[in-house]
N, C-alpha and C positions, 0 to 999 in steps of 0.2 A: 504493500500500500504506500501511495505517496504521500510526502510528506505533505500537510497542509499549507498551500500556497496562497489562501480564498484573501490573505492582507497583502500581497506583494505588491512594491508601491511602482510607480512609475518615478524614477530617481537622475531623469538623464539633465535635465536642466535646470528650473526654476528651485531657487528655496538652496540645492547647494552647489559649491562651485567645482567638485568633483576633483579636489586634489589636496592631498594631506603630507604635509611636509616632512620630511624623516631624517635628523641631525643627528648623524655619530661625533659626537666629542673630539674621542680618542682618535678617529682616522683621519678626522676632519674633513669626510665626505656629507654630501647633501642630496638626498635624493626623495620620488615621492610616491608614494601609493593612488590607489583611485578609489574615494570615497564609494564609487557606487555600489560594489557587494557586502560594504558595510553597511549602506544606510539601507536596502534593500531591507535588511535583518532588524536593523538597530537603531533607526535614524538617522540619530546624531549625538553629541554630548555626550552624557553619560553613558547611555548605550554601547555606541561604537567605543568610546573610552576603555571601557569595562572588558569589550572582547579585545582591542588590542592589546588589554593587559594579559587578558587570558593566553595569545597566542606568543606575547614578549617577555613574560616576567615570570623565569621558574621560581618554584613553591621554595627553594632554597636557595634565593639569592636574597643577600643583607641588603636593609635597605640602603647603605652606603658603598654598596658595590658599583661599577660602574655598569654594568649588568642592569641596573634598575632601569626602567622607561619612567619617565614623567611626561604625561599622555594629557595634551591640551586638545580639546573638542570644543568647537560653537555647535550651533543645532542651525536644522534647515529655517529656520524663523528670524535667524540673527540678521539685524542691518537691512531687515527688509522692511521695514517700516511696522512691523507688528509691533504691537504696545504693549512693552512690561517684556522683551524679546532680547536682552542685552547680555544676557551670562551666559558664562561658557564650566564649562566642568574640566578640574584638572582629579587626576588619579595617576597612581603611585603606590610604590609600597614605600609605607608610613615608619619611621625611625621615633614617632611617637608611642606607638602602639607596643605592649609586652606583652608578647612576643611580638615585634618585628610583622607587618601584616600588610596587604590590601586595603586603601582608604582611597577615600576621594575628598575635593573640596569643590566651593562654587563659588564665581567671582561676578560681581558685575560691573559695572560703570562705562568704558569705551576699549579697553585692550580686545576684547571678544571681535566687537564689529569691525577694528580696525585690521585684524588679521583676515576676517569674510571680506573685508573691501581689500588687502592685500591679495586674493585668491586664492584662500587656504581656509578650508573646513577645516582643518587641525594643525598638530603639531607633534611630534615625536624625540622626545631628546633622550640621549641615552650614552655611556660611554660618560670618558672623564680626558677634561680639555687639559692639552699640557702647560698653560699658563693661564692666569685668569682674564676671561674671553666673557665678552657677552654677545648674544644672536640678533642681529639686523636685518629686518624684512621688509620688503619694501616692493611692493605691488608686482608680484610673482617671483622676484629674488630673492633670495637669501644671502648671508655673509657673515665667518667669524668676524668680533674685530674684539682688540686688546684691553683689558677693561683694568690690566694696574693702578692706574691712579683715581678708580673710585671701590678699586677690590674689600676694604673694608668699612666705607663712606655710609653713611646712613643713606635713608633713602630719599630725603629731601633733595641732599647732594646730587643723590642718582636724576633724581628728576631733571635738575637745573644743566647737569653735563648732558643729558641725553637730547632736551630739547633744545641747547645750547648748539651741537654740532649737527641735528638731524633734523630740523626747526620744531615751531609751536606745536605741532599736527601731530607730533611723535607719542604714541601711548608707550605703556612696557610694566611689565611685569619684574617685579627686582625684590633681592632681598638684603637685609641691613647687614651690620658686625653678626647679629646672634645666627644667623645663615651660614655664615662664612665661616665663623668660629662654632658650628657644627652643632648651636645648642639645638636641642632633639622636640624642643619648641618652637623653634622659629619660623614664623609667617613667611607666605609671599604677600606682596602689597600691590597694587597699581596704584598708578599715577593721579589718583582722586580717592583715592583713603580707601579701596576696595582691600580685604583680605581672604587669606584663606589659611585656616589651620593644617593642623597635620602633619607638623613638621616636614612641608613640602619644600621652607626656605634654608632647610638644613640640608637638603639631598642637595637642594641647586651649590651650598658650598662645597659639597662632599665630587660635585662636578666641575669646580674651578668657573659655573657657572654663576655670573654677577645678576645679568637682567637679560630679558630679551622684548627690544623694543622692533614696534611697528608705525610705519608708514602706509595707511590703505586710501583710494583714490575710487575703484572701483566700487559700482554698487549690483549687488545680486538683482537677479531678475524677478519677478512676479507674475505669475500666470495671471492672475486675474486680478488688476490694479484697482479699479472699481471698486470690487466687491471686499477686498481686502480695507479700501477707506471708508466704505460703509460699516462692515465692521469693526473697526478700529474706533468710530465714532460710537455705536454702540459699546463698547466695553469703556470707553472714557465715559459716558453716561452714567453705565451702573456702576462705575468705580465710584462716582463722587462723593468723599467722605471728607469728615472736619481732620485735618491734621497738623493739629497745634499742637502736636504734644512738646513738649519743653519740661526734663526734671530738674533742669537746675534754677536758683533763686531767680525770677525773672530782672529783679533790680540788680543784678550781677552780669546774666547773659539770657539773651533771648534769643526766638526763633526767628532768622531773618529770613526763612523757607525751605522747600525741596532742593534739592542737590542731585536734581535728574541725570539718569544714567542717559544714552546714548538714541536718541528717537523717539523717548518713553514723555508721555504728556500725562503720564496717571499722578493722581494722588498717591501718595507715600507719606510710610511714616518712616521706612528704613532707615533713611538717609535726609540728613537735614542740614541746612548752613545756617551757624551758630554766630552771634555777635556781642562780641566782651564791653564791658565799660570801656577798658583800653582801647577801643574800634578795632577789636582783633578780629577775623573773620576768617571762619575754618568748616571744614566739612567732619562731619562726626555720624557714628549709625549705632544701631541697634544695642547688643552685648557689649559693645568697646566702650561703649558711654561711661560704664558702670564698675569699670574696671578697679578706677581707689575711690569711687564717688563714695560708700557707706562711712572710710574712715576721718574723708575730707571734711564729711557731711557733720560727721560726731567732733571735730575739733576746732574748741570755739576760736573764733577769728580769722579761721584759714580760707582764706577768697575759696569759691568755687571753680575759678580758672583754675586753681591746681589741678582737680578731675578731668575739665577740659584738655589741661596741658600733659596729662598721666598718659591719656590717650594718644596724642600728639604723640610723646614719646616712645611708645610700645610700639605704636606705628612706624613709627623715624629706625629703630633699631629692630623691627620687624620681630617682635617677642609677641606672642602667644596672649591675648587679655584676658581671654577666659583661664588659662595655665597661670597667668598672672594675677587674677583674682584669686585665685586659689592657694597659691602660696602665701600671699600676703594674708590667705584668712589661716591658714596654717604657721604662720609667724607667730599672728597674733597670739593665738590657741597655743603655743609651744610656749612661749616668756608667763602667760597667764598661766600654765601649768606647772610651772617652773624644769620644764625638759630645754629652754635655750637661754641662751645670755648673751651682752653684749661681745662678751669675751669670742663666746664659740662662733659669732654669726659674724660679726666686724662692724656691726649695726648699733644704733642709738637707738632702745625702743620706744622710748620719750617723747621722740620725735614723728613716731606713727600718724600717718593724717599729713603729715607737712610735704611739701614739694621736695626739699634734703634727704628726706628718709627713701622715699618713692626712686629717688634721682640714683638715689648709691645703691641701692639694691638692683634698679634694672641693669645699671651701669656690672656691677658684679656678675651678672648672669650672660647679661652680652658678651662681656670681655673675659668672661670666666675666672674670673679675680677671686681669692680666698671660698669664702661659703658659697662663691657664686659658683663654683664650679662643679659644685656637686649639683646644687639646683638646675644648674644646666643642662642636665640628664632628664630635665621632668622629676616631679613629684614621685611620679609609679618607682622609677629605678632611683631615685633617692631613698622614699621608705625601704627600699630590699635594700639599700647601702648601708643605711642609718639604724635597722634595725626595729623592730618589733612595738618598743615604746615611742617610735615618731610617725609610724603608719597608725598608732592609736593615736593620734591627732587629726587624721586628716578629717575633712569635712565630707557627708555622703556625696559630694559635690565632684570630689578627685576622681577623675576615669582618664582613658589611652586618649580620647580626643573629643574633646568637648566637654560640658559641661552633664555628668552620670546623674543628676536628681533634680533639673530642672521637667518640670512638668510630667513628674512621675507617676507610674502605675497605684498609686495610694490612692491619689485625686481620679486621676482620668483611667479609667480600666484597660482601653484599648490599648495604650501607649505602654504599656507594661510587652505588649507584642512588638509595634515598634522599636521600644527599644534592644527585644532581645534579636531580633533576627539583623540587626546593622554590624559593622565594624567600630564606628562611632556614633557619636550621640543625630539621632537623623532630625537634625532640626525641623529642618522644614516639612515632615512629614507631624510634627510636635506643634507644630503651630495649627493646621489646622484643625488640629482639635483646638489647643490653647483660647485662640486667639477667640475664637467661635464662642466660647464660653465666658472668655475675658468681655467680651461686646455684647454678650447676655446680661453678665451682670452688670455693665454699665448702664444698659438700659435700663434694666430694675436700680441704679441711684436715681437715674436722670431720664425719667421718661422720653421716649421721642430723642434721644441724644443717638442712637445706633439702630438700624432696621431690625433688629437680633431680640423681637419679643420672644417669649415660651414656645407661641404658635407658627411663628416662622423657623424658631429652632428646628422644633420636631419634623415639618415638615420637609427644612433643607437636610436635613441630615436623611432622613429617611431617601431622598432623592439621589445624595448626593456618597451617602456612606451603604445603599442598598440595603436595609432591614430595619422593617417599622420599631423596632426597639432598641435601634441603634446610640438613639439619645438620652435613654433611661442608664444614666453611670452606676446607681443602684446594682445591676445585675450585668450576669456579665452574659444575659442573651445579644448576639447580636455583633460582638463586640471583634469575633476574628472576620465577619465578613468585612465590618467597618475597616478592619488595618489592612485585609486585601486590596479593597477600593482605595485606600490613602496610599497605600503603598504602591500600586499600579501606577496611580494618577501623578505621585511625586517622581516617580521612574521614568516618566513620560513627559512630564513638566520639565526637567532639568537635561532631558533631549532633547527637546526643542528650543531650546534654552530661554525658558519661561521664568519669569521674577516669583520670587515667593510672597512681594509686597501686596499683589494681586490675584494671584492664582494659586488656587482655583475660586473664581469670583462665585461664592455661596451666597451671601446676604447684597441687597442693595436698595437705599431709599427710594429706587426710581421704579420698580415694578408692582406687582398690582399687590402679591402678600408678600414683598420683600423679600425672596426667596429669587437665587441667582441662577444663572443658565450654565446646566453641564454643558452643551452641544460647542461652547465657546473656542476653546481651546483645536477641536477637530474642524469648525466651520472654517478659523485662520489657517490652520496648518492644510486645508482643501484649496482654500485661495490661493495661495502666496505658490504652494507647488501643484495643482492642477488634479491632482489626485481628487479619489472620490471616497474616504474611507468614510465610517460612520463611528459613533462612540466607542461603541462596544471593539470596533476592528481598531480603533487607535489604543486601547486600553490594554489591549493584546501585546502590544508593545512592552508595554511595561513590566506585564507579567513573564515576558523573554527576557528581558534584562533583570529580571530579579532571579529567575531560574541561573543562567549565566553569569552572576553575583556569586550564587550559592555554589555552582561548581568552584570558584574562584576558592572560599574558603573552604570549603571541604576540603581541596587540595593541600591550602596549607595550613589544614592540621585544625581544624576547627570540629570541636567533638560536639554534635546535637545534642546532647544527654546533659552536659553541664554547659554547656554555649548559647542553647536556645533560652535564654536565662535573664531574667534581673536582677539587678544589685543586691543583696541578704539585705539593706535598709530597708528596701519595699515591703519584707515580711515582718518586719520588729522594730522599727523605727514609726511613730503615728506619725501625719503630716498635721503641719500647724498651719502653715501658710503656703499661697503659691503667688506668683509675679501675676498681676490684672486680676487675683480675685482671693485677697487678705484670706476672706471668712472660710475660705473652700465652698463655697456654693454649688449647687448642681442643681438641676432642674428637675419637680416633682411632677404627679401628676395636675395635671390643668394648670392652675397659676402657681402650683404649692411650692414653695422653696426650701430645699433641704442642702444639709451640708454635709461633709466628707471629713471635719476637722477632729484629729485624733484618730484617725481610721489608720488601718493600715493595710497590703494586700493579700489576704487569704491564699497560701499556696495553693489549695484545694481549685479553687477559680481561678486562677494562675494557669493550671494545668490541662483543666477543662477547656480554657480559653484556646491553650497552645494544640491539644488534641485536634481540636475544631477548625485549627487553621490548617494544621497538617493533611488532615481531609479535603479542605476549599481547595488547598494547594495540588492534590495530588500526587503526594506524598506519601513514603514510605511509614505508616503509624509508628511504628516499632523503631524505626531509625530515623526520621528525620531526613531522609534520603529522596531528592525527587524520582522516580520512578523513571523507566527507559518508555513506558505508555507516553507519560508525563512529558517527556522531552521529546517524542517523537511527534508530537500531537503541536508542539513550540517550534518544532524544525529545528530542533537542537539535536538532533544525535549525535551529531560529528564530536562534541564533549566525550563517548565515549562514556564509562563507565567513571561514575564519580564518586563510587564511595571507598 
């Protein structure tokens, strides 16, 4: 029997440019592949990402091997004028993660589009440069060129030499000192405050690699230009939301606006440009905000531009904010328990909250100076260094990448599944629950302030998460079809390289019960490339790329039995609070409003949950193994046998 072919797209033109660049370091050759029997399968972005890892990166190469690929992908959407269309997916094996593992990140702002307008769906780096070099592209060429005098330069620096010598127009991807100096946390950054974790800016230094900036000129094609601004204008419609958010004192700094990515006309809260008394004026987003902001916030007299400026900095030397929140709440928690001193750390803890304290500590870690050097390693392989009484410090918070107890399975049921089948914390699959629930209860403070009543909940979710008891947190009916659908939809989101500020658009003031349109996302992705799929066939996608995921780690060593797993907090730690919704709130029947606070997750429902998806999946029960049905049925065979 043949393989199911009923989604094969038609991939020859519009949407992408049909050529993926492939840089060996070490031979300092450049050559390119042909996106089209990838996108066939996979799209783009993460998708195609995901299997070039699979056919470049053996299960036992470190991720400071030159062996490693770091695998840049935009989606067939990018630089076409789609709205909210601007991110591109980077993947890698992660030197954050212990053991050593498969991760990905997502970037947005202009580097993505400006490599589709250079004529390249992707990028391939791999191999290790014999001096330190960075990649220059430039509307179909490539080119090493010498990157010594900004090799351990922040990345401010990088900004100013790059668009210095290769003018205004130049985006680029770069990482700071903690990159280069290999700490196992360090970002990559683009050129308008975009990051990505995963210690993806430690490989680029373990490659003699600085940045890789672009030049792009060209613009992708669109099959059907009309229909794509007619849509476009509908999803700018039902996007339109209030986004004033601003947490810092407003007589200190306020919101001077959005800080739009690359084409994008939407409302966001991602990304905002901030403005100081001092007329400072900086672009700032989401997690980074919040990086020293609790202990700036507790010390009285210290301006709030310190937080502003913490960020700046973490940024500038391209350190980790979320690994960096974390340690500094691990500081804290170490001197208050008396396990550190100023002796042991080199630190003044007196001085916690102040700009001096924040300055010397990231300064330490960047340049790996005294305490800093073990920090450098990450929290995970500092506790295995340090020993048994400093991992009893760490906060439920510490995990391989990202942030292990935001929006956790206590509160939200589903995300207990989310979280156990990723490599790292899967944000954006976290948010649309979160967020969903966060705009519930803002409605219930402030009536009419968000479309997100009880009865638009219930019914978007049921629409958009597939099962009428999707929305009931109380139980856990309902709750693995809910993470299939997020999880498809997030798989397929981040291929086409779709914003997470927007999509998937569930709620909106401008409809008749506030309740948003699935069809959205496949109606753009119909236009822009000519194709005729419908939801259900674009959604297919995603559940190939999640299959394709899973062979990834099975490979290297990832055991279902304890891996398909949440954090031991979930079962014995109760939740007290979560980030948009203090009380724990969850929505009862009709208007009723109940809470989750002091709850905790019931393995028993934990397991039932995980059985239930194993099933949805297709899935070996007993192992956690997707079945050879299962992947022949995905047009995966060629995987071969994965367990």
């Amino acid at each position: 029997m043949a393989e199911n072919k009923q989604d094969a797209l038609n991939v020859s033109g519009n949407g992408w440019c049909g050529r993926i660049l492939k840089v060996d370091l070490s031979s300092e050759t450049i050559t390119e592949l042909d996106t089209q029997p990838y996108a066939e399968r996979f799209l783009g972005g993460r998708g195609i990402a995901t299997r070039l890892y699979w056919e470049n990166v053996p299960a036992d190469t470190g991720a400071f091997d030159p062996e490693n690929h770091l695998i840049f992908m935009t989606g067939p959407l990018t630089a076409t004028g789609a709205q909210g269309a601007s991110r591109f997916e980077i993947v890698g094996k992660s030197p954050m993660l212990m053991p050593e593992g498969f991760c990905y990140g997502n970037m947005g702002g202009y580097w993505g589009p400006a490599l589709k307008r250079a004529g390249f769906d992707g990028l391939i780096v791999s191999g290790k440069a014999k001096r330190s070099a960075y990649l220059f592209i430039s509307d179909g060429k490539a080119r090493l060129e010498d990157a010594t005098d900004i090799h351990l330069e922040g990345v401010t620096r990088v900004d100013k030499y790059l668009k210095d010598k290769h003018g205004s127009k130049t985006h680029f991807i770069a990482t700071g000192p903690a990159g280069m100096n290999l700490c196992r946390g360090a970002n990559l950054m683009t050129d308008n405050e975009g990051s990505a974790t995963g210690g993806f800016g430690a490989v680029f230094g373990s490659k003699n690699l600085k940045a890789i900036a672009v030049v792009g000129t060209q613009s992708p094609t669109v099959s059907n230009p009309e229909a794509l601004k007619e849509l476009n204008r509908i999803t700018i419609q039902l996007n339109k939301r209030d986004t004033s958010f601003n947490p810092y004192p407003p007589d200190q700094i306020s919101r001077k606006g959005k800080a739009s990515c690359f084409q994008c006309g939407l409302d966001c809260k991602m990304r905002s440009t901030y403005l100081t008394k001092s007329n400072k004026e900086v672009v700032r987003k989401c997690q980074a905000i919040f990086v020293y902001f609790p202990w700036v916030m507790a010390r009285p007299g210290e301006p709030a531009e310190t937080a502003l400026d913490a960020t700046g900095l973490c940024n500038n030397l391209s350190l980790c904010t979320m690994e960096m929140a974390n340690i500094v709440e691990w500081i804290s928690t170490g001197y208050r328990e008396g396990y550190l001193s100023d002796a042991r750390t080199g630190l003044e803890i007196d001085k916690l909250g102040t700009w001096a304290f924040f300055e010397t500590l990231c300064n330490m870690i960047a340049y790996r100076k005294g305490f800093g050097d073990i920090l450098a390693e990450g929290l995970l392989r500092a506790g295995e260094s340090l020993g048994p009484d400093a991992k009893d410090l760490f906060a439920n918070a510490v995990a391989g990448v990202g942030d292990g107890a935001t929006y956790s399975a206590r509160e939200y049921l589903m995300n207990g599944l989310l979280y156990a089948f990723e490599p790292r914390q899967p944000i954006a699959m976290l948010h649309e629950v979160s967020r969903t629930i966060g705009l519930w209860v803002m409605n219930l403070q402030y009536p009419g302030s968000t479309p997100v009543t009880a009865d638009a909940y219930r019914k978007a979710t049921a629409r958009f998460w597939g099962h009428d008891k999707a929305w009931d947190l109380n139980t856990h009916d309902g709750k693995a079809m809910a993470a299939t659908r997020i999880m498809d939809r997030t798989y397929v989101k981040d291929s086409l390289g779709l914003c997470d500020s927007c999509w998937p658009l569930m709620f909106s003031h401008h409809t008749e019960d506030n309740v948003g349109d699935t069809t959205l996302e496949v109606r753009t992705f119909n236009a822009v490339t000519g194709n005729r799929l419908d939801e259900s066939g674009l959604m297919t996608f995603g559940e190939r790329i999640f299959n394709q995921q899973r062979a990834i780690l099975l490979r290297e060593g990832w055991d279902p039995e304890k891996d398909d797993m949440v954090q031991e907090f979930n079962f014995s730690d109760p939740v007290q609070s979560v980030f948009m919704n203090q009380d724990v709130l969850v929505p009862g029947e009709g208007d009723t409003v109940l809470n989750r606070k002091g709850q905790t997750l019931d393995r028993d429902v934990f397991k039932a949950m995980r059985d239930e998806f194993y099933q949805l999946r297709g899935w070996d029960p007993g192992t956690g193994f997707p079945t050879a049905e299962k992947l022949h049925e995905l047009g995966l065979s060629d995987l071969g046998d994965v367990k």
